[in-house]
N, C-alpha and C positions, 0 to 999 in steps of 0.2 A: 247180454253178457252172462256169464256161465258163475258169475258171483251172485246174479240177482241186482246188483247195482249197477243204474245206468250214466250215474255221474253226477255230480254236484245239485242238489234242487236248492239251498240257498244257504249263505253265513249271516250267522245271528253275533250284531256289535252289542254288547249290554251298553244300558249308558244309563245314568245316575238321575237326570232331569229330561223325562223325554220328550216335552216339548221343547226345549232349549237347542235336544238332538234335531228335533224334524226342522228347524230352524235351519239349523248350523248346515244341514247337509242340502234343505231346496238352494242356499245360496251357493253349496258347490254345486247346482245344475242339476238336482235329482228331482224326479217329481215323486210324492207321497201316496200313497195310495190313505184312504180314512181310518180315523184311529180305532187299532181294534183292541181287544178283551178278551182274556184266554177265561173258556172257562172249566172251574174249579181254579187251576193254579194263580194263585193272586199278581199275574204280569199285564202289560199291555204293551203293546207295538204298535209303529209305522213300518209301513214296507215298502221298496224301492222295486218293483216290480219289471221285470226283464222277458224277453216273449221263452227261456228257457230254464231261465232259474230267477235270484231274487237275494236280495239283504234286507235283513230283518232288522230293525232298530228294538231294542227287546230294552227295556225296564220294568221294576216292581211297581204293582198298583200301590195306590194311596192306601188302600183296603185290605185287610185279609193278610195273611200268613204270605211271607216272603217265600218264592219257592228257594230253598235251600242252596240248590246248584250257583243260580244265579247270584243270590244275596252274598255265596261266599266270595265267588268272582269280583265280586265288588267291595267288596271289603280291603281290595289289594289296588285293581284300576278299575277304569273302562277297557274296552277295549274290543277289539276278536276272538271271541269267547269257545266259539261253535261252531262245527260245519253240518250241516244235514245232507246226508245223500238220498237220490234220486232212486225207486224200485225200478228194476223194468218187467213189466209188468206190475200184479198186485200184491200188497204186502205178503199174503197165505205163501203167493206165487217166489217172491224175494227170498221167503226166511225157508220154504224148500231148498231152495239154492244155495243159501248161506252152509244150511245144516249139509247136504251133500258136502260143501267144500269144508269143512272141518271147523266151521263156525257156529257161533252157541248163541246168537238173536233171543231176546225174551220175547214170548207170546206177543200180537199185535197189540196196542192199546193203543184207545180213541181218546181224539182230542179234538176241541172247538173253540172256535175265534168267534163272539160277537163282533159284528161289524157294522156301522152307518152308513149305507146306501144309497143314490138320491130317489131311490123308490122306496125305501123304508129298513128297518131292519134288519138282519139276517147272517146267519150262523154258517161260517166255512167251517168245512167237519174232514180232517184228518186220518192217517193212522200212522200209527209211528211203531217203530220197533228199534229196541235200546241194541248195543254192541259191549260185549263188554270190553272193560278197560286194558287190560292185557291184550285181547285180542288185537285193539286199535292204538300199536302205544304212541305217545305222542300226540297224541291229536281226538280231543273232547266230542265225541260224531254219534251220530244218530239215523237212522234211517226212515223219510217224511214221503207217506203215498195221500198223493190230497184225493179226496172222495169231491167236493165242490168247485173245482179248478175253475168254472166258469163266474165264481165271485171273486175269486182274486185276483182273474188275467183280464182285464175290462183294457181298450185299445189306448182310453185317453190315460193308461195308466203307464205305457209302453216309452212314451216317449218325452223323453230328458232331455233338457236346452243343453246340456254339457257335450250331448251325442253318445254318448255313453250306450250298448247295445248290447252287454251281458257279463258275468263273472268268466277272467280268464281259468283264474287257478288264487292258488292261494301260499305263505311262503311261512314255514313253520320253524322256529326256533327247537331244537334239541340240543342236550349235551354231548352225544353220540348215532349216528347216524347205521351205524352197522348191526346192530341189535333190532332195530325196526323193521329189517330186511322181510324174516322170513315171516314174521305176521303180515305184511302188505302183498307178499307172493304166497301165502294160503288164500288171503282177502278176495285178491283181483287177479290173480294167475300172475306166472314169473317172467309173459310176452308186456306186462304191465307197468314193470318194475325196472328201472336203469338206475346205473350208479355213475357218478364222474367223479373219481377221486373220494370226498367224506360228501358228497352232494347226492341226494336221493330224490328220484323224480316218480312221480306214481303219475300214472297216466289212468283216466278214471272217466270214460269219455267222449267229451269233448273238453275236458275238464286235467288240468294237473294241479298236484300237489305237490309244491318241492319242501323236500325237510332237511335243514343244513344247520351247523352250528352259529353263530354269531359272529365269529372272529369269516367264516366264509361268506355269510352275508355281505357283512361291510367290504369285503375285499368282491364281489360280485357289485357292487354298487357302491361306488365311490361318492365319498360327498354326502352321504346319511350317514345317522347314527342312532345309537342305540341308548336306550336307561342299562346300565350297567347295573344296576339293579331289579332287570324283569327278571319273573320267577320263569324259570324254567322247566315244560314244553311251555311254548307259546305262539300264537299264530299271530304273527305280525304286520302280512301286508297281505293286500287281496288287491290282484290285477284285475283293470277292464278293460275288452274291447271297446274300441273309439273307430268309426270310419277316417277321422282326419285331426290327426295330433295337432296342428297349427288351430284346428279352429278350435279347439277342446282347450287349448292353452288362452287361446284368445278371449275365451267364452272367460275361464277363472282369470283372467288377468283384469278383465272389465266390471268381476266381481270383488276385486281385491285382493286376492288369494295369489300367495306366493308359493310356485310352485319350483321343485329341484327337474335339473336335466338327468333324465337317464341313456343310455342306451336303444334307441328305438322309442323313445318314451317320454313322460315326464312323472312326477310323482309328488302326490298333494303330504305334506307331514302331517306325524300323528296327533297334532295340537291345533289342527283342521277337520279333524272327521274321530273327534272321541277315542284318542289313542292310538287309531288306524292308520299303518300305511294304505297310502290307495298309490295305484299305477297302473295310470293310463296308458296303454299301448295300442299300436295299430293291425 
């Protein structure tokens, strides 16, 4: 793509007790990839690992300096914190592309996950480049090129009893949707970018983003609801592909898990997966 971005690489949930998270979410059908260690920033994650992107389970370590972004984040909820997009090609490659298109990318900087292996040790190593915040309104993103890809796409990591087979897209609370416009058509070109009314769709992809107020939410999906008290922007649900709704339903029904009917779909509530809508579709 001619932004440098190839589409979604993963969203990061913070959650408060991250063992509690990697709990809460194998019994919605996700399998964990081993508990890893950011190093220098004092966090640690599970990851949900997908053969083209990934959700990150992100909390503060017991140790060390809280990284700031995160600790504020949670000072408020848990929640949908983050998106990280996908280079096409390599970071150097991405933030050429960026700066061509009228975007201001900070220099690449590296970052590393210890991880437990069952061969022993071993460090996935990163590069990431920041976006700044005007440029990306609405939505807290980052751009993630992994240097190690073969530590943290391993096969038995792939495959989730839920069925569950990658992130669709993800649904972003604003207060106004028309001001976001022409930062997302510099971002990713204007063949990228549709409107329906106050409903904004970024196509990013294989990946969308839709960003729509609250009151269009609830009336796009009947039968959920909101805290009338989230701070707004906010990223509220993250859809996923499922080859078969019935068994995906069947699969949480025999864990427990009570799930709402959508439209094509079903949808786990945020008091199931750490604040998070999730929505399963086909």
């Amino acid at each position: 793509m001619r932004s440098g971005i190839a589409g979604l690489d993963h969203v990061i949930v913070a959650v408060r007790d991250l063992e509690a998270a990697r709990r809460g979410w194998e019994r919605l059908g996700f399998t964990t990839t081993p508990r890893g260690r950011h190093v220098g920033p004092a966090s640690a994650n599970y990851c949900i690992m997908f053969p083209e992107d990934y959700i990150e389970l992100l909390a503060p370590a017991p140790d060390g300096d809280r990284p700031e972004r995160l600790a504020a984040f949670l000072r408020h909820r848990e929640g949908l914190m983050a998106a990280a997009f996908a280079p096409s090609g390599n970071a150097a490659q991405a933030r050429a592309a960026l700066l061509a298109a009228g975007v201001h990318p900070n220099e690449p900087q590296a970052l590393g996950r210890h991880i437990d292996l069952p061969e022993g040790a071993a460090t996935a190593r990163f590069s990431l480049l920041t976006l700044p915040a005007e440029e990306t309104p609405g939505l807290d993103c980052f751009i993630c090129g992994h240097l190690t890809p073969e530590l943290v796409r391993r096969p038995d990591w792939l495959r989730h009893p839920n069925g569950a087979g990658g992130v669709r897209g993800l649904y972003v609370l604003v207060a106004d949707t028309a001001t976001l416009l022409p930062a997302y058509d510099r971002l990713l070109g204007l063949h990228q970018v549709t409107t329906t009314d106050a409903v904004a769709s970024v196509r990013i992809g294989n990946h969308r983003i839709v960003f729509l107020t609250p009151d269009d939410f609830l009336t796009m999906h009947p039968g959920l609801d909101l805290d009338p008290d989230l701070p707004l922007p906010a990223i509220v649900a993250l859809e996923l592909r499922v080859a078969q709704i019935e068994e995906t339903a069947a699969y949480l029904d025999r864990a427990g898990v009570s799930v709402l009917n959508l439209g094509g779909g079903i949808a786990v509530p945020p008091r199931e997966a750490n604040g998070a809508y999730l929505f399963f579709t086909g």
